[in-house]
N, CA, C and O atoms as a Maestro MAE file, in Angstrom:
{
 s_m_m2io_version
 :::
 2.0.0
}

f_m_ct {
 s_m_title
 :::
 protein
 m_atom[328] {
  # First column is atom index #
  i_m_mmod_type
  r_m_x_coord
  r_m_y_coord
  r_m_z_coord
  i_m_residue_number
  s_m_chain_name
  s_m_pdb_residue_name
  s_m_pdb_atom_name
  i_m_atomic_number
  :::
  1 25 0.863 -1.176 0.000 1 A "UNK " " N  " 7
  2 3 0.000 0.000 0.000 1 A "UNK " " CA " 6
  3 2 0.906 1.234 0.000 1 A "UNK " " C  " 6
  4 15 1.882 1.561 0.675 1 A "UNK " " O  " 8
  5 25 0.350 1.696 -0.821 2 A "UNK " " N  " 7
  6 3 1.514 3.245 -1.057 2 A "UNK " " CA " 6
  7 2 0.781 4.473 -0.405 2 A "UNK " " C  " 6
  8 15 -0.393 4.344 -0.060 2 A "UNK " " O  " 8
  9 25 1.553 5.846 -0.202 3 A "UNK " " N  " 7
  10 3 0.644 6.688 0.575 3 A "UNK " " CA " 6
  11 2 -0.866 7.059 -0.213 3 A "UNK " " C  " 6
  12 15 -2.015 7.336 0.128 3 A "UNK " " O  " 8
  13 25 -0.503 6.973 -0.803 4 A "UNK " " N  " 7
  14 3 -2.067 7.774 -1.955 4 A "UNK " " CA " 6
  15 2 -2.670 6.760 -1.817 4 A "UNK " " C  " 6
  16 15 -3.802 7.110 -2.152 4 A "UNK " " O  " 8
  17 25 -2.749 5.388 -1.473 5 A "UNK " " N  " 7
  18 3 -3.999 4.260 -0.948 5 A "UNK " " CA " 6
  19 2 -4.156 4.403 0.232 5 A "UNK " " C  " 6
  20 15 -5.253 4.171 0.739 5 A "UNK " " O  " 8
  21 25 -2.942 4.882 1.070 6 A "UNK " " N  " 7
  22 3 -3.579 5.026 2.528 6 A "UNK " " CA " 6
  23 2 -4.277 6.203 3.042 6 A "UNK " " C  " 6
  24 15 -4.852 6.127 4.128 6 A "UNK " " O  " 8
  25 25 -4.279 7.665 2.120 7 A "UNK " " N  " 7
  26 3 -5.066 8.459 2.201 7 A "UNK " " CA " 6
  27 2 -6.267 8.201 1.429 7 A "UNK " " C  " 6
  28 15 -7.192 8.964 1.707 7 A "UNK " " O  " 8
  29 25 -6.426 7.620 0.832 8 A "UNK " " N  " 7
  30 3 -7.758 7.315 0.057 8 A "UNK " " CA " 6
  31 2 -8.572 6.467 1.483 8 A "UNK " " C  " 6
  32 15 -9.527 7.012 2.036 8 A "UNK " " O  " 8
  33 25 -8.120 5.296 1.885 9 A "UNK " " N  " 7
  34 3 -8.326 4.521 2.531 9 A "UNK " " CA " 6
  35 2 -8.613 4.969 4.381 9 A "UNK " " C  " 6
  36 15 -8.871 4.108 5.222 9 A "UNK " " O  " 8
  37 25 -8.515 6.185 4.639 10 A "UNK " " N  " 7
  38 3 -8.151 7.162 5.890 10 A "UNK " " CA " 6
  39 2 -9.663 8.027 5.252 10 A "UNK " " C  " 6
  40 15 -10.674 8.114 5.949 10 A "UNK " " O  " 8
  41 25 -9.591 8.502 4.098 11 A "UNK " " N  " 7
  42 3 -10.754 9.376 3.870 11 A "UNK " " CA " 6
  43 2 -12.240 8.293 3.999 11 A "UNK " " C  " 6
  44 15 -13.380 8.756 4.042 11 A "UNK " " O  " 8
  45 25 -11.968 7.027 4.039 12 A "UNK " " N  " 7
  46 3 -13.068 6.759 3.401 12 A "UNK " " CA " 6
  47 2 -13.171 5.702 5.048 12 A "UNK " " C  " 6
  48 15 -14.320 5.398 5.367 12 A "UNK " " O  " 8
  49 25 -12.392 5.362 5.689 13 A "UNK " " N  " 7
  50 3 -12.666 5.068 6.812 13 A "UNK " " CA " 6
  51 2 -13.017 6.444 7.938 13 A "UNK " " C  " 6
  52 15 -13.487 6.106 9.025 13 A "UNK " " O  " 8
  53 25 -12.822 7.792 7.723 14 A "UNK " " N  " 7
  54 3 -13.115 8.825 8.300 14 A "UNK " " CA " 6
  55 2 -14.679 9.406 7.468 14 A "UNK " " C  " 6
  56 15 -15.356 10.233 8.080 14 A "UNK " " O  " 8
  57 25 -14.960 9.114 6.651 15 A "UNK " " N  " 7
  58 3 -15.762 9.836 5.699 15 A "UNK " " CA " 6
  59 2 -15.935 11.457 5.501 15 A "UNK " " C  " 6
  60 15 -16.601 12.417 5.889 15 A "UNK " " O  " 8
  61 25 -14.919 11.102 4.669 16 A "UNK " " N  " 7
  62 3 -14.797 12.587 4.217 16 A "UNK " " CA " 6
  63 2 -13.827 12.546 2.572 16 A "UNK " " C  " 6
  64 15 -12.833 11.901 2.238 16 A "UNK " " O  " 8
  65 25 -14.451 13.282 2.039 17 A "UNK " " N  " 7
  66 3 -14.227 12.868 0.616 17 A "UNK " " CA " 6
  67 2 -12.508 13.799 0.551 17 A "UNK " " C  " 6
  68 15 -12.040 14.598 1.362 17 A "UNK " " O  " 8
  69 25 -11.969 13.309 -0.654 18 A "UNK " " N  " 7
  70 3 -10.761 13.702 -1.311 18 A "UNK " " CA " 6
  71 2 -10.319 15.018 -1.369 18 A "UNK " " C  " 6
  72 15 -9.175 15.381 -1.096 18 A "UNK " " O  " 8
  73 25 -11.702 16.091 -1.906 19 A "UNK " " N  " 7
  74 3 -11.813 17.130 -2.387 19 A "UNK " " CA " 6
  75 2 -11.696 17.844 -0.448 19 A "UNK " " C  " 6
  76 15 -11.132 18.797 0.090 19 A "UNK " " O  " 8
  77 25 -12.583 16.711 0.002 20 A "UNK " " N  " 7
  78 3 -12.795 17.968 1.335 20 A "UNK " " CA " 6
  79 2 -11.188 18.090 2.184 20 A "UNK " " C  " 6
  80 15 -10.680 19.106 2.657 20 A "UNK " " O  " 8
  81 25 -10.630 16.656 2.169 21 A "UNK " " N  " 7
  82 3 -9.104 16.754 2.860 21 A "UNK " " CA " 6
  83 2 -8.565 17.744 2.329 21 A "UNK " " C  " 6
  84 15 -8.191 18.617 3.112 21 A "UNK " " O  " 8
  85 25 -8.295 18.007 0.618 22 A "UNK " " N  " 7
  86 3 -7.411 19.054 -0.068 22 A "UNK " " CA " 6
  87 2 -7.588 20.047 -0.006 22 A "UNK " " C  " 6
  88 15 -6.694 20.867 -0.214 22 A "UNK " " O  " 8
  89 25 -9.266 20.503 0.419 23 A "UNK " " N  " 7
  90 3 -9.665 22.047 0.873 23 A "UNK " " CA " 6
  91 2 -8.577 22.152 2.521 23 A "UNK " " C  " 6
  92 15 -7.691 22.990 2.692 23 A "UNK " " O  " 8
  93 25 -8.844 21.436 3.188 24 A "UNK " " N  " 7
  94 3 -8.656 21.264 4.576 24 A "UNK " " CA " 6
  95 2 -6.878 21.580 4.956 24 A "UNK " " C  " 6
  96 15 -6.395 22.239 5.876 24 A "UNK " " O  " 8
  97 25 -6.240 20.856 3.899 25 A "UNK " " N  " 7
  98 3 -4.862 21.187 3.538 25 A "UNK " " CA " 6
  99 2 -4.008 22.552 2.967 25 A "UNK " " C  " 6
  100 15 -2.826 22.893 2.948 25 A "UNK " " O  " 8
  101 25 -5.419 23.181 2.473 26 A "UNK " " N  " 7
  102 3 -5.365 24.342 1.784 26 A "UNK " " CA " 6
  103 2 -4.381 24.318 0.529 26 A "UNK " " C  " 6
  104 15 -3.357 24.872 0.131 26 A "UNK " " O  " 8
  105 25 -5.527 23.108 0.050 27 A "UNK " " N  " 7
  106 3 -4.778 22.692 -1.863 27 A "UNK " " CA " 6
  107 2 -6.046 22.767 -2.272 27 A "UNK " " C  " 6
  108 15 -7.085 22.810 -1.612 27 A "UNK " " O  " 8
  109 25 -5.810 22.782 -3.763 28 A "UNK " " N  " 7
  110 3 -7.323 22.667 -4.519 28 A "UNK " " CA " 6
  111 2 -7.433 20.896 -4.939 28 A "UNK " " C  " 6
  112 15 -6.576 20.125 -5.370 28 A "UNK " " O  " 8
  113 25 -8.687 20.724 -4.638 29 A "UNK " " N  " 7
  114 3 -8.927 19.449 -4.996 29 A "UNK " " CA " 6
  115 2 -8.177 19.331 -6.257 29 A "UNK " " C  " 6
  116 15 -7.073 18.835 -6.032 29 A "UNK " " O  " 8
  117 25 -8.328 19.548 -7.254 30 A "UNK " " N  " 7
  118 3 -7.252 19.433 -8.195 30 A "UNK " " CA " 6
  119 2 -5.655 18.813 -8.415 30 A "UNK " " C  " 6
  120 15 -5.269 17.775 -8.952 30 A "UNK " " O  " 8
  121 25 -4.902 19.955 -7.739 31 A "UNK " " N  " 7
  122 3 -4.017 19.546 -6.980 31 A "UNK " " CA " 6
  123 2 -3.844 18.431 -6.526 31 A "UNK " " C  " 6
  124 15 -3.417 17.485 -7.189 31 A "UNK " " O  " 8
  125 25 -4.157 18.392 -5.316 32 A "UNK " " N  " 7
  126 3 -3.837 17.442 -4.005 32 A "UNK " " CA " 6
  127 2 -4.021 16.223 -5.231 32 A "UNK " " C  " 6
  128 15 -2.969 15.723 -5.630 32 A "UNK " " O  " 8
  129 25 -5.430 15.688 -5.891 33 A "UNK " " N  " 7
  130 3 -5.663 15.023 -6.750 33 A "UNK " " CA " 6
  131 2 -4.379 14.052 -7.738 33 A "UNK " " C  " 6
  132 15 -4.112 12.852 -7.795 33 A "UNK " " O  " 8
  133 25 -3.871 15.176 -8.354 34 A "UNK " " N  " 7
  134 3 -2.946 14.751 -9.335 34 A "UNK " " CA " 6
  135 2 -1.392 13.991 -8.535 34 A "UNK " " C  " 6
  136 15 -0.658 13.077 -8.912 34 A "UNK " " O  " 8
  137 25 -1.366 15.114 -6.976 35 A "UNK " " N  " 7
  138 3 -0.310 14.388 -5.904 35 A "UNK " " CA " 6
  139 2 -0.818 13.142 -5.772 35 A "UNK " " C  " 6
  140 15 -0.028 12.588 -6.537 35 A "UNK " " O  " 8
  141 25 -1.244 12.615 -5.546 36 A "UNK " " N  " 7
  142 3 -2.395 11.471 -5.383 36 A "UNK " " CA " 6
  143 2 -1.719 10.397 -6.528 36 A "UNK " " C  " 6
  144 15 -0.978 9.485 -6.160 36 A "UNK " " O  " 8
  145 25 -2.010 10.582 -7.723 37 A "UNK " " N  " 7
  146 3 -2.140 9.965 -8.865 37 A "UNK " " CA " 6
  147 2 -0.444 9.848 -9.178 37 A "UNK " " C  " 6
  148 15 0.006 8.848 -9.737 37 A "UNK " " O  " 8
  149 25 0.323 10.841 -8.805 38 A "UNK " " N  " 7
  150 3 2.089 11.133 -9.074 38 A "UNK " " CA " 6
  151 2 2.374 9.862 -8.217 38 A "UNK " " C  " 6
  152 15 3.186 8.989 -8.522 38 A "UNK " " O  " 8
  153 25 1.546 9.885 -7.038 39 A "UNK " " N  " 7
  154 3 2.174 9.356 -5.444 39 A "UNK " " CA " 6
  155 2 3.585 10.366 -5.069 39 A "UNK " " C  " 6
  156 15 4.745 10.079 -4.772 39 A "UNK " " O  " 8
  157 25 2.891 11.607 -5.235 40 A "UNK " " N  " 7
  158 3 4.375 12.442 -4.626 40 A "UNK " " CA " 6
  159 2 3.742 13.271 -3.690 40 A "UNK " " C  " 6
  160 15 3.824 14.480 -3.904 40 A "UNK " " O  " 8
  161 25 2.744 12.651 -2.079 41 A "UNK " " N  " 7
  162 3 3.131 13.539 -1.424 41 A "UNK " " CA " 6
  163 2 3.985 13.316 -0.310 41 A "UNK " " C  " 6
  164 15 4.334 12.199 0.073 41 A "UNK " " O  " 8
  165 25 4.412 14.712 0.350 42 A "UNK " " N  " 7
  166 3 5.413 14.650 1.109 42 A "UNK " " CA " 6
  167 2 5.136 14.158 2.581 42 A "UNK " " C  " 6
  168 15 4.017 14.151 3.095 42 A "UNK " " O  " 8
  169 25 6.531 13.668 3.313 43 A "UNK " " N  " 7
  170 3 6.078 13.451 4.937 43 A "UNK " " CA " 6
  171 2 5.664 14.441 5.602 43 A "UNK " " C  " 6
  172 15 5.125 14.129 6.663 43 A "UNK " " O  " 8
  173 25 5.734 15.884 5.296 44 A "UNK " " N  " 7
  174 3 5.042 16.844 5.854 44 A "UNK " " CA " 6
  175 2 3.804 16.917 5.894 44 A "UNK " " C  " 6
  176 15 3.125 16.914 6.921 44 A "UNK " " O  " 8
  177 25 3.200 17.025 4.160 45 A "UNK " " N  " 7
  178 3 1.536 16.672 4.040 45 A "UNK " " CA " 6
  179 2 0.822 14.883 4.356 45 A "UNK " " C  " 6
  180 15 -0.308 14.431 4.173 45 A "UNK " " O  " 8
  181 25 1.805 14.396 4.767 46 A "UNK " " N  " 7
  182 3 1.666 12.920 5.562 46 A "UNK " " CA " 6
  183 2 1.032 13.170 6.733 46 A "UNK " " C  " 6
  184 15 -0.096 12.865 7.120 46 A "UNK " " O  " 8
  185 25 2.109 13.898 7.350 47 A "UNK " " N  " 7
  186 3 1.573 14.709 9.252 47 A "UNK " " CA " 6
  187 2 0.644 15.323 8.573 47 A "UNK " " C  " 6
  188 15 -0.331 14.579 8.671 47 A "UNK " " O  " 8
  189 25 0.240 16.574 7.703 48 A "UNK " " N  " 7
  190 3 -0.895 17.620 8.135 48 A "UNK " " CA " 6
  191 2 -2.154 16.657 7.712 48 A "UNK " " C  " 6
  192 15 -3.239 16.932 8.224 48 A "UNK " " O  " 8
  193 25 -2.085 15.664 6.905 49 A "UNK " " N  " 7
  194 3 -3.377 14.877 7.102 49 A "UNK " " CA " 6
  195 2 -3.979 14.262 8.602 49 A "UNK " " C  " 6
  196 15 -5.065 14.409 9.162 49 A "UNK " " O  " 8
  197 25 -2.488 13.353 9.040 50 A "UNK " " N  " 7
  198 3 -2.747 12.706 10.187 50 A "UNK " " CA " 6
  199 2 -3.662 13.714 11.059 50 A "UNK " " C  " 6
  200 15 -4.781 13.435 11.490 50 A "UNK " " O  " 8
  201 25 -2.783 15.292 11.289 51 A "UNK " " N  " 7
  202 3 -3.113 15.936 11.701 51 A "UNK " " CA " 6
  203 2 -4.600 16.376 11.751 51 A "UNK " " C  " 6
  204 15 -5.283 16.219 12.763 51 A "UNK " " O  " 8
  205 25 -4.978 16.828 10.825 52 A "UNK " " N  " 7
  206 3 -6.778 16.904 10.177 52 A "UNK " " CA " 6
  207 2 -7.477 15.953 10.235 52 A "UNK " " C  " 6
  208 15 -8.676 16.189 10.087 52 A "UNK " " O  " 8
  209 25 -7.039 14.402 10.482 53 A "UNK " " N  " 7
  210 3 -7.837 13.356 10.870 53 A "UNK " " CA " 6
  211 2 -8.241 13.102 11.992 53 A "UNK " " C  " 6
  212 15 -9.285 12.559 12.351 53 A "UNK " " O  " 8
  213 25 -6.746 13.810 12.999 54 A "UNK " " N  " 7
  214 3 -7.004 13.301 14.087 54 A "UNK " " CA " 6
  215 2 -6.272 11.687 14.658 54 A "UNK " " C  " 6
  216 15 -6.583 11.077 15.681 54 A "UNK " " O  " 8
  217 25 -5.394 11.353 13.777 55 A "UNK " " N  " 7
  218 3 -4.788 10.367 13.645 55 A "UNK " " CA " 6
  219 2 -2.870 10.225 13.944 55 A "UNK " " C  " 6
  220 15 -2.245 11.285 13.935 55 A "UNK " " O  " 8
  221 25 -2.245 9.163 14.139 56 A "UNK " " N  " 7
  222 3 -1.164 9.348 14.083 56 A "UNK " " CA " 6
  223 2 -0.745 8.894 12.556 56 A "UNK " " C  " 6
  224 15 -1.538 8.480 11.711 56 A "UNK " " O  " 8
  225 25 0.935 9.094 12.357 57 A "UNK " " N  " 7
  226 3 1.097 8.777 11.232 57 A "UNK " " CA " 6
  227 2 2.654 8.611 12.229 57 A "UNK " " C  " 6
  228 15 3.031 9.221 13.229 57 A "UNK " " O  " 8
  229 25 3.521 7.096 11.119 58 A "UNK " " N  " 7
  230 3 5.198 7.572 11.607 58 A "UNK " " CA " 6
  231 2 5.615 6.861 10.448 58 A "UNK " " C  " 6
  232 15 4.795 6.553 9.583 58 A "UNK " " O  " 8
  233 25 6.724 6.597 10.365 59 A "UNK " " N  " 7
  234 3 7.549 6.061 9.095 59 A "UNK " " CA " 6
  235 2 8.474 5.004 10.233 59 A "UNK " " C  " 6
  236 15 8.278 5.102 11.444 59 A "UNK " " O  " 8
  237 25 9.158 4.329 9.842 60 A "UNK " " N  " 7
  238 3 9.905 3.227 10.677 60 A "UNK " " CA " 6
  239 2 11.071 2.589 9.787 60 A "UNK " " C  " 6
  240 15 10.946 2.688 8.567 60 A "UNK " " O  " 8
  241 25 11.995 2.058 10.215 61 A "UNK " " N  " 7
  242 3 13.136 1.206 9.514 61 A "UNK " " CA " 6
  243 2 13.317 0.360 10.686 61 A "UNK " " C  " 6
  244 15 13.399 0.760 11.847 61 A "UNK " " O  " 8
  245 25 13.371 -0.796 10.294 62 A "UNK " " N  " 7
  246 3 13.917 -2.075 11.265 62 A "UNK " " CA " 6
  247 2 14.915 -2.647 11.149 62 A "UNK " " C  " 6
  248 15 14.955 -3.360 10.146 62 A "UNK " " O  " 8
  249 25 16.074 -2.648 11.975 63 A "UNK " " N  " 7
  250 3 17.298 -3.275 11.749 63 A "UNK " " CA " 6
  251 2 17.358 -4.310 12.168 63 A "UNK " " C  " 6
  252 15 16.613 -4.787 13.024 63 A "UNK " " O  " 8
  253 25 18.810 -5.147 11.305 64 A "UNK " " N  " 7
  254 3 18.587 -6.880 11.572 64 A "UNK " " CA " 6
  255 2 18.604 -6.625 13.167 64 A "UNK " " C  " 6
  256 15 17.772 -7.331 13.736 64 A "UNK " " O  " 8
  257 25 19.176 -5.982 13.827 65 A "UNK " " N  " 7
  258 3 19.507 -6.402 15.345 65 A "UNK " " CA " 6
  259 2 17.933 -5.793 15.954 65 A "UNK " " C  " 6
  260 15 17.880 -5.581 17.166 65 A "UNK " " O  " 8
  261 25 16.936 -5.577 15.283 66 A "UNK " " N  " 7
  262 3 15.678 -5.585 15.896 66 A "UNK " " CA " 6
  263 2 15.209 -3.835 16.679 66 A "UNK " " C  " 6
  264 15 14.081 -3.604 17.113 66 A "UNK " " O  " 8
  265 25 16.155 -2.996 16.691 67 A "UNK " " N  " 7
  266 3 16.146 -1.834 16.778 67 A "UNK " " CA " 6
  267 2 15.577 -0.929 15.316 67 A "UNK " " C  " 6
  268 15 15.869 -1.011 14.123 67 A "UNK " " O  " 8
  269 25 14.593 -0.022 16.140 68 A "UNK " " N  " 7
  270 3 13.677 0.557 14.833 68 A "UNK " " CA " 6
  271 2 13.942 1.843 14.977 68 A "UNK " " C  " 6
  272 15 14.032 2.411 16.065 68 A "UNK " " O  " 8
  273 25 14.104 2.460 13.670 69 A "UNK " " N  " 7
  274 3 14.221 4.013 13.918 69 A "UNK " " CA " 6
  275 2 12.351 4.283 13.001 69 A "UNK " " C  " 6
  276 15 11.994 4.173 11.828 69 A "UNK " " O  " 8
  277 25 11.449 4.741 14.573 70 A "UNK " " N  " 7
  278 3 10.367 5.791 14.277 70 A "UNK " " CA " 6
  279 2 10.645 6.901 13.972 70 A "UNK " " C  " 6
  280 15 11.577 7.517 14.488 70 A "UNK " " O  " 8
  281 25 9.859 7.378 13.044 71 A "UNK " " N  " 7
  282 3 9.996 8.726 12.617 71 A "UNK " " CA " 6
  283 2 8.551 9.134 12.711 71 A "UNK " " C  " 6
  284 15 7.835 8.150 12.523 71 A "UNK " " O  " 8
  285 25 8.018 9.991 12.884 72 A "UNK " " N  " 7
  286 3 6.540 10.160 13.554 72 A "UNK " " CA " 6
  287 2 6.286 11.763 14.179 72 A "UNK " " C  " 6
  288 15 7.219 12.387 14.684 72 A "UNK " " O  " 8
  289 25 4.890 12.332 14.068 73 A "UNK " " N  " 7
  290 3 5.267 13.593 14.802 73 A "UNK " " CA " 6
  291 2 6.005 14.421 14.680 73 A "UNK " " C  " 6
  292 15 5.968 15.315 15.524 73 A "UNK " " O  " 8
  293 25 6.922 14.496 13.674 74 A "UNK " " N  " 7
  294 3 8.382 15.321 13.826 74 A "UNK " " CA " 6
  295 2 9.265 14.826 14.320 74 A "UNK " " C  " 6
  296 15 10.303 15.486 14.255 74 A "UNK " " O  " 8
  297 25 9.321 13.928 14.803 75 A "UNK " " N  " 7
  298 3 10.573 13.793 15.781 75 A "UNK " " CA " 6
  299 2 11.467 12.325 15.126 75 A "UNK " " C  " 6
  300 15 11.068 11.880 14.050 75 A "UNK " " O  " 8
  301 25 12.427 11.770 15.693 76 A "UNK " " N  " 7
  302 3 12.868 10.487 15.606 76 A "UNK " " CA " 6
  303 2 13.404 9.540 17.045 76 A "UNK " " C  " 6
  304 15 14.101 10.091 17.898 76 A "UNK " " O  " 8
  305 25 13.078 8.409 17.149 77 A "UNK " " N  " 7
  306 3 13.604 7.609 17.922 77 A "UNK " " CA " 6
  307 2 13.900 6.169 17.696 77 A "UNK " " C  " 6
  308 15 13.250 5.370 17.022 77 A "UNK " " O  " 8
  309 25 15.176 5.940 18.488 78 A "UNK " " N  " 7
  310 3 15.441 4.608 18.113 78 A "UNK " " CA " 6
  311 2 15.025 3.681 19.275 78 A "UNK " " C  " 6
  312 15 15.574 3.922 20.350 78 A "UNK " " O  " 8
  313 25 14.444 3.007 19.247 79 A "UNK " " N  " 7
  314 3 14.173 1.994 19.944 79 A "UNK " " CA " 6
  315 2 14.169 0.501 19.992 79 A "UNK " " C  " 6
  316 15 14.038 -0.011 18.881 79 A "UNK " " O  " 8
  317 25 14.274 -0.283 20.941 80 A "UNK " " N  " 7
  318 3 14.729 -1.558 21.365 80 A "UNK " " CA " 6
  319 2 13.698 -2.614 20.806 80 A "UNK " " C  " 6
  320 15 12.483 -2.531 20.988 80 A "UNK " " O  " 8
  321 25 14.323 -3.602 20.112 81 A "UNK " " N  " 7
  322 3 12.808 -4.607 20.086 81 A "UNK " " CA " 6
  323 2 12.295 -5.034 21.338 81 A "UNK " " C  " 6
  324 15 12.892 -5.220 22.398 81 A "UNK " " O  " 8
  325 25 10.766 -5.194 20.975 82 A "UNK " " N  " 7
  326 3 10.097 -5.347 21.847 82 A "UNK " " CA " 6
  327 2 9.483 -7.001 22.189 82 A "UNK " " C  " 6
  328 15 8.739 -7.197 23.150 82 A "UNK " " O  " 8
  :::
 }
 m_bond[327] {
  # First column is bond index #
  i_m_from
  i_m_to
  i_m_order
  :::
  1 1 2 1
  2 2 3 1
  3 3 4 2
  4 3 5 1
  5 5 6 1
  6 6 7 1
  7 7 8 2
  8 7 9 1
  9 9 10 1
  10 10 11 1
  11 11 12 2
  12 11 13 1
  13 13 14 1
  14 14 15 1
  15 15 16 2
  16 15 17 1
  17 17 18 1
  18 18 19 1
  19 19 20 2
  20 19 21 1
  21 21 22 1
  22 22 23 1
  23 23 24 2
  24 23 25 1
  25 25 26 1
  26 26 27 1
  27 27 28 2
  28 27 29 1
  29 29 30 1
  30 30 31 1
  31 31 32 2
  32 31 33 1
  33 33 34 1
  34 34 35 1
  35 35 36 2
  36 35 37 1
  37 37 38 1
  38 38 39 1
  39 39 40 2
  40 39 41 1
  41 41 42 1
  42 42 43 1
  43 43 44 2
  44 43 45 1
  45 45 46 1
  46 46 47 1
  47 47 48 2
  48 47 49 1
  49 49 50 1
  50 50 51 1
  51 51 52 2
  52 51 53 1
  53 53 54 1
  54 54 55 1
  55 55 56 2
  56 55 57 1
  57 57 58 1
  58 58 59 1
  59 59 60 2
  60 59 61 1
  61 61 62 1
  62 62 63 1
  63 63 64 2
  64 63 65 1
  65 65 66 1
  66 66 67 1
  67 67 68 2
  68 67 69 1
  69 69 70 1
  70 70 71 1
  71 71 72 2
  72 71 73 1
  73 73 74 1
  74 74 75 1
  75 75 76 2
  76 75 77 1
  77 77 78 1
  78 78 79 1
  79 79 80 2
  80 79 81 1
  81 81 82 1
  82 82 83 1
  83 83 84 2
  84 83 85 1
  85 85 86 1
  86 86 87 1
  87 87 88 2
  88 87 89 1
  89 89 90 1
  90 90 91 1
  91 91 92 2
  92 91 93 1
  93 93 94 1
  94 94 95 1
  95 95 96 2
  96 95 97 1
  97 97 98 1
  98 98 99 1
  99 99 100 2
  100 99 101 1
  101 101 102 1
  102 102 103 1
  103 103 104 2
  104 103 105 1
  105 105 106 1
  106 106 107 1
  107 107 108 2
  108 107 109 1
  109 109 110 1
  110 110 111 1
  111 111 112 2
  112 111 113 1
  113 113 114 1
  114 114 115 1
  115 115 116 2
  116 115 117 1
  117 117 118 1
  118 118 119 1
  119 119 120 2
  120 119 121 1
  121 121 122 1
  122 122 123 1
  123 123 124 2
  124 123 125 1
  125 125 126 1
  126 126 127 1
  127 127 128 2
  128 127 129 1
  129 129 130 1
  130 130 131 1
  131 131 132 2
  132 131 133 1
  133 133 134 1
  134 134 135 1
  135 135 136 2
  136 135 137 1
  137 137 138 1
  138 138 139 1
  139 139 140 2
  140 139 141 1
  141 141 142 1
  142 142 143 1
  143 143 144 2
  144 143 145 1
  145 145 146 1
  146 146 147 1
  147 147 148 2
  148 147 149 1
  149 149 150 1
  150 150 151 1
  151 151 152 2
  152 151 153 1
  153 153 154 1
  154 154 155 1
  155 155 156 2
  156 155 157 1
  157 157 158 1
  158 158 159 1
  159 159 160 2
  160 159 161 1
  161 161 162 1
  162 162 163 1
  163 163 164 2
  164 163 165 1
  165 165 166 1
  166 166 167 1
  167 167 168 2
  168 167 169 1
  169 169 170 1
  170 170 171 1
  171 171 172 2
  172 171 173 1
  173 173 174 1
  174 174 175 1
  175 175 176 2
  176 175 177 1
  177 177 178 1
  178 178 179 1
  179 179 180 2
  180 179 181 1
  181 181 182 1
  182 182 183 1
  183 183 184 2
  184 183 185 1
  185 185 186 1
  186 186 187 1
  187 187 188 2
  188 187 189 1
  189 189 190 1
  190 190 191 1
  191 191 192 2
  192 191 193 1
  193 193 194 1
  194 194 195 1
  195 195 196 2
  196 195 197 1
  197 197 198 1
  198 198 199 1
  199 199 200 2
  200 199 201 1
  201 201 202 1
  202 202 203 1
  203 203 204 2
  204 203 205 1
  205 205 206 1
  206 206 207 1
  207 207 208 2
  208 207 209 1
  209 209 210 1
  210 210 211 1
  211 211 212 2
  212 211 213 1
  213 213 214 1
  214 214 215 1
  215 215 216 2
  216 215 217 1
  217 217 218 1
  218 218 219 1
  219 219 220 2
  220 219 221 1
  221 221 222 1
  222 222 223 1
  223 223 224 2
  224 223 225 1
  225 225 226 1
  226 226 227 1
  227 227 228 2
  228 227 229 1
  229 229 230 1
  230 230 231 1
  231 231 232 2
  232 231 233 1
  233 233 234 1
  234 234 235 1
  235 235 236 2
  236 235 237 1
  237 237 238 1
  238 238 239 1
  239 239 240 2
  240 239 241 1
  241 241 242 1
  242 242 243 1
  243 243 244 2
  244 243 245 1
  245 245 246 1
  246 246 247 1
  247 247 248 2
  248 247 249 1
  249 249 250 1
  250 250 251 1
  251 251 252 2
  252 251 253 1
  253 253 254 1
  254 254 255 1
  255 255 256 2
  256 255 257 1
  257 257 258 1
  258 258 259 1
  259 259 260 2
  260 259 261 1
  261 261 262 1
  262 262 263 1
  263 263 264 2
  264 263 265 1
  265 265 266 1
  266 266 267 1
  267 267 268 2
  268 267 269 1
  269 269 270 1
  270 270 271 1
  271 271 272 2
  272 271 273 1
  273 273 274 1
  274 274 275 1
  275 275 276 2
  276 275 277 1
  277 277 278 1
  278 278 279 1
  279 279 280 2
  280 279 281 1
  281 281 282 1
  282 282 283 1
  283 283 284 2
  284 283 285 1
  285 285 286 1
  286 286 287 1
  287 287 288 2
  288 287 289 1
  289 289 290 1
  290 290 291 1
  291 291 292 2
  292 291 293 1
  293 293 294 1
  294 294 295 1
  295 295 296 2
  296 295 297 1
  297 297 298 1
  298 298 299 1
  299 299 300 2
  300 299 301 1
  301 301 302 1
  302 302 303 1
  303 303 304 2
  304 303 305 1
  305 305 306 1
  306 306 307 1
  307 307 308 2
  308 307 309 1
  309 309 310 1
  310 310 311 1
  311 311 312 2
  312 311 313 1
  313 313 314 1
  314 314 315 1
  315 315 316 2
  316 315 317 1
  317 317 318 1
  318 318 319 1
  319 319 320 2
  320 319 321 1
  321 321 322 1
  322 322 323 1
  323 323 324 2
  324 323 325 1
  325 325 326 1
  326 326 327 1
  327 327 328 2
  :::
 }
}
């Protein structure tokens, strides 16, 4: 699943259509649209969705030794497997 399925998939488990997130983002449905279709949006407009949903969002890498770097919120941490 790539980001543009998981915002599709976030709008439609939140109900709220495409056009209304990209108003909400302060893009024109248009826009946001074609980002969508590129799959080029950014981890910034990643957070300001989460953000407008009400949701979290993070990015992650897992190393063989089981230590993950979250990326999430802005911030980063590495942490221990669990």
């Amino acid at each position: 699943m790539n980001s543009s399925d998981m915002v599709k998939a976030i709008c439609k488990e939140q109900h709220i259509s495409i056009a209304e997130l990209a108003r909400r983002l302060g893009q024109t449905p248009q826009n946001f649209n074609k980002k969508l279709k590129r799959g080029t949006l950014s981890y910034d407009e990643m957070l300001q969705v989460a953000d407008i949903m009400k949701i979290e969002y993070e990015q992650s890498f897992i190393f063989d030794n089981g230590k993950r770097l979250v990326i999430g919120s802005k911030y980063a941490v590495v942490t221990e497997r669990e």
